[in-house]
Every structure is written in structure tokens, then in C-alpha cells.
C-alpha positions, 0 to 999 in steps of 0.5 A: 539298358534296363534298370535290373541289368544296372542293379546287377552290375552294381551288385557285380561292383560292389562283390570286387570291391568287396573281395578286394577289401578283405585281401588288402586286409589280410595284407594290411595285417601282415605289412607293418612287422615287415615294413623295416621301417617304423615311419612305413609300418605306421603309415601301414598301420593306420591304414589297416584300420581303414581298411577295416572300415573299408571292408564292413562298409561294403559288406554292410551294402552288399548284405543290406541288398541281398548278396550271398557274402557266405563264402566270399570273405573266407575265400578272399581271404584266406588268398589274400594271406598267402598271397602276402605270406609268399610275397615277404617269402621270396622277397628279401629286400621286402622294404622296397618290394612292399612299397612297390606292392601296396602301391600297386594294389592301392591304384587298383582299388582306386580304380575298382571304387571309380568303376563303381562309383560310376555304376551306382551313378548309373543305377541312381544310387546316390548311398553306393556312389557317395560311398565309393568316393569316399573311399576311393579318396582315402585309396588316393591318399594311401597312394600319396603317402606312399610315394612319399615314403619311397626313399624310407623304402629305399634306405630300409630295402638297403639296411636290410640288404647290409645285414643278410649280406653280413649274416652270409660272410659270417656264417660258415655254411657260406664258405664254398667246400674245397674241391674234389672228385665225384663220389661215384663215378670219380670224374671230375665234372662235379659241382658243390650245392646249396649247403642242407643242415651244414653239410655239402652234398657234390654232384656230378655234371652227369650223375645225381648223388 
């Protein structure tokens, strides 16, 4: 194999990686305000900062080797942000279902700076090699210190279970309506909905309102 394929999928390498960072950044600054935990938002918090330094180190690699980065960061980024912002959406007990996320996406970066690591070894790039072990050691460790929060995640996902379930039983719109006919065909077959601005619209088992 020749020398410039090497340098080119070094440069492959390093754009993943790249484009890894600037995601978990964007998630990074999202996890600690929904962590439900204040030892789980710091240990995100402090890795945010990593994650910070991550992110320029390797832009600064990628700039000082003459990769196009004009597009890519915006791009990864804004994903990354509504990748997370859908993410704590959808997921009520989001404590848990974090953890379990951000650990995930760690192993993946980890994996990520292995592969390059060992590229730039190939290459003979002691700077980029020595780069990602630094950083995939710090990924290692985030992955650590997350499995060794997993029963704050745990006792966090069940506090927040407690007061949506205690919201539910005390709000009124919560209460199922008391049964009646549908409203345009008079069979019936109806069945109530989810209630819309505290009103309850029927529906017929065979006619939409």
C-alpha cells in the first residue's frame, strides 16, 4: 500500500473522529440540565470541557493538514443537537436512558481513536498516534466513571418516574371521560382519546370525528 493511501485514510480518521467530537459536544451540553442527578450532571459537566479540547485538538490536526472542515462542523453539529434534543423528547425516565446513551457513544469514540491510532501508526505519525491515545484514554475513563454511576442513574430514572406518575393521578385531564355514544352515528363502538387542551374528543371504532 502506498504512502498517500495511508495519509488519506489517516485524514479519513481524523474527519470521524472530528465529526464524532462536535456531536458529543452538542450532547455534552445538553446532559448535565437532564441528568436528574447532581453527581451525574457533574461528571457530565466535566466532561464537557473535555470534549471541548477533544474537539479543537483535532480540528487543529485536520486544519494543519489541509482538510476542508468549512462544513463539517456546522453540519455534525447542528445533528448532533437534535439528535439529543429528540432524545430527552421521547424519553421520559431520561436519567437512566442517558447514562445508557452517553455510555454507548463513549465505547464508540473509543473505538473511533483506536482505529486511528493505529492508522497514524501505519502512516508514521508519532503526533496523530500520540494524540488519539490520549484521547481515547480519556473516553475510557468517561466510560468508567459511568458505569460507576449506573445506580444514581438507576435511583434518578425512578425519582423522576414518581413525580410524572403523581403529576398524571393529579391532574384532571387524566381522568378517563364517562361513556357515551358516538356523536355521529350514535353507535356504540366509540372509544375516548388523548385528552387536547382539556377537552375529550370520542371517536367511533368505524367513523372519525
Amino acid at each position: 500500500m502506498s504512502q498517500r493511501t495511508i495519509n488519506e485514510q489517516l485524514i479519513k480518521f481524523l474527519t470521524d473522529v472530528h465529526s464524532i467530537e462536535v456531536q458529543a459536544l452538542a450532547q455534552m451540553e445538553r446532559a448535565p440540565d437532564i441528568a436528574g442527578d447532581a453527581e451525574l450532571a457533574r461528571i457530565f459537566a466535566e466532561h464537557l470541557d473535555e470534549t471541548r479540547w477533544h474537539e479543537r485538538l483535532v480540528l487543529e490536526v485536520l486544519t494543519q493538514r489541509g482538510a476542508d472542515t468549512s462544513t463539517l462542523k456546522d453540519l455534525t453539529g447542528r445533528v448532533g443537537a437534535w439528535a439529543m434534543i429528540a432524545f430527552a423528547r421521547l424519553n421520559p425516565d431520561t436519567p437512566g436512558k442517558l447514562v445508557a446513551h452517553a455510555f454507548s457513544y463513549e465505547h464508540m469514540e473509543l473505538a473511533a481513536y483506536g482505529l486511528l491510532q493505529r492508522a497514524a501508526g501505519r502512516a508514521a505519525d508519532p503526533v496523530i498516534e500520540a494524540l488519539a491515545q490520549r484521547i481515547g484514554d480519556e473516553e475510557q475513563a468517561m466510560g468508567r466513571r459511568l458505569a460507576a454511576a449506573f445506580d444514581q442513574a438507576v435511583d434518578a430514572s425512578l425519582r423522576v418516574k414518581a413525580r410524572l406518575t403523581s403529576a398524571l393521578r393529579s391532574s384532571p385531564t387524566s381522568r378517563m371521560p364517562t361513556l357515551s355514544r358516538c356523536r355521529r352515528c350514535s353507535c356504540s363502538r366509540w372509544r375516548p382519546e388523548l385528552p387536547v387542551r382539556s377537552r375529550w374528543r370520542r371517536r367511533c371504532a368505524t367513523t372519525s370525528l
